[in-house]
C-alpha positions in Angstrom: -39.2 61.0 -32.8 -38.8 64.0 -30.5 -34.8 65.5 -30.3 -34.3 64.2 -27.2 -35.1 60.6 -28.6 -33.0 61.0 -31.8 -29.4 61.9 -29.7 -30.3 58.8 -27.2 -30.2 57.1 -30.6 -26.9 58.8 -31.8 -25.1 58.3 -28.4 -25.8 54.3 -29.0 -24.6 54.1 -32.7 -21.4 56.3 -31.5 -21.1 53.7 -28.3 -20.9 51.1 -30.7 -18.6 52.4 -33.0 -16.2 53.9 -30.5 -17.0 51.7 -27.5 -17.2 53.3 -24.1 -15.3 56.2 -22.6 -12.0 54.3 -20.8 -12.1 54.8 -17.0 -8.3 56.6 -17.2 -10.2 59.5 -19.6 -13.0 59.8 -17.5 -10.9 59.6 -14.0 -8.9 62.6 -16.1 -11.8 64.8 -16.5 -12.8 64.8 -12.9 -9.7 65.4 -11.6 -9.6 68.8 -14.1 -12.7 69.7 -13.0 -11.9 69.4 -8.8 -8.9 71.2 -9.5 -10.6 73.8 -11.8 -13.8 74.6 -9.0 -10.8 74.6 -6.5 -9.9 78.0 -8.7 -13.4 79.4 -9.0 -13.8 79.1 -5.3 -10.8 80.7 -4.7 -11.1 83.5 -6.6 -14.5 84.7 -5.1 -12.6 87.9 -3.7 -9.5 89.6 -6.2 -6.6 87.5 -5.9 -3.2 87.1 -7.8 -1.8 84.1 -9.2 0.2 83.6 -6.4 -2.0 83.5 -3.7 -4.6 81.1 -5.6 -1.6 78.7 -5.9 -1.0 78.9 -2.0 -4.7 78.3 -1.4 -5.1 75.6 -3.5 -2.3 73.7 -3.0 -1.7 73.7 -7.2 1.2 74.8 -8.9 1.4 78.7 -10.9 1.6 77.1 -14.1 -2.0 74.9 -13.3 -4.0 77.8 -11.1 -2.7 79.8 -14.6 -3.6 77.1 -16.7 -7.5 77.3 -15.3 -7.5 80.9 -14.8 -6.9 81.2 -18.7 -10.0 78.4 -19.8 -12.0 80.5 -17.0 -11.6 83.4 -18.0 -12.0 82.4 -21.8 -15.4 80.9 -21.2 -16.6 83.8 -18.9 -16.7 82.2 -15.9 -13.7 84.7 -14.7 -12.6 88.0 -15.1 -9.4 89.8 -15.1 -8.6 92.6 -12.6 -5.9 95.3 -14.5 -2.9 96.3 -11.6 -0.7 99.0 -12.3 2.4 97.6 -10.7 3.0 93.9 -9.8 0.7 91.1 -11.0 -3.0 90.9 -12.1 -5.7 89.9 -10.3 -8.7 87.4 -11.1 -12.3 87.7 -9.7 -15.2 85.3 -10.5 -17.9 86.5 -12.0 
């Protein structure tokens, strides 16, 4: 049995155990990840918190929210600014 074989096995013992992902979960999860690429596309040029949240129709506290797992995970960086807020630039 190959590895690819042995985690299609492990995926149906856990469906079993656990059942199958509810709908509200998996509904969840791609709304997080619309609003998250929303960010990333946003932030091709150097932008501020602000200005991501007036693009993307999303609140400071969620464009931050995102900006913070993106930049954790690489997919962002952040841009230093002497006076006034940071900036955030995809990498």
């Amino acid at each position: 049995m190959d590895k690819s074989q042995k985690i299609v096995e492990q995926l149906k013992i856990l469906n079993k155990e656990k059942g199958p992902v509810p709908k509200e979960l998996m509904d969840y999860y791609k709304e997080m990840t619309k609003k998250q690429k929303l960010v990333l596309d946003s932030i091709k040029d150097e932008k501020t918190v602000p200005e991501i949240s007036k693009e993307t129709n999303l609140s400071t506290s969620e464009v931050l929210w995102y900006l913070t797992g993106l930049v954790k995970y690489g997919k962002a960086e952040i841009i230093p600014a002497k006076t006034g807020y940071m900036k955030y630039k995809a990498k």
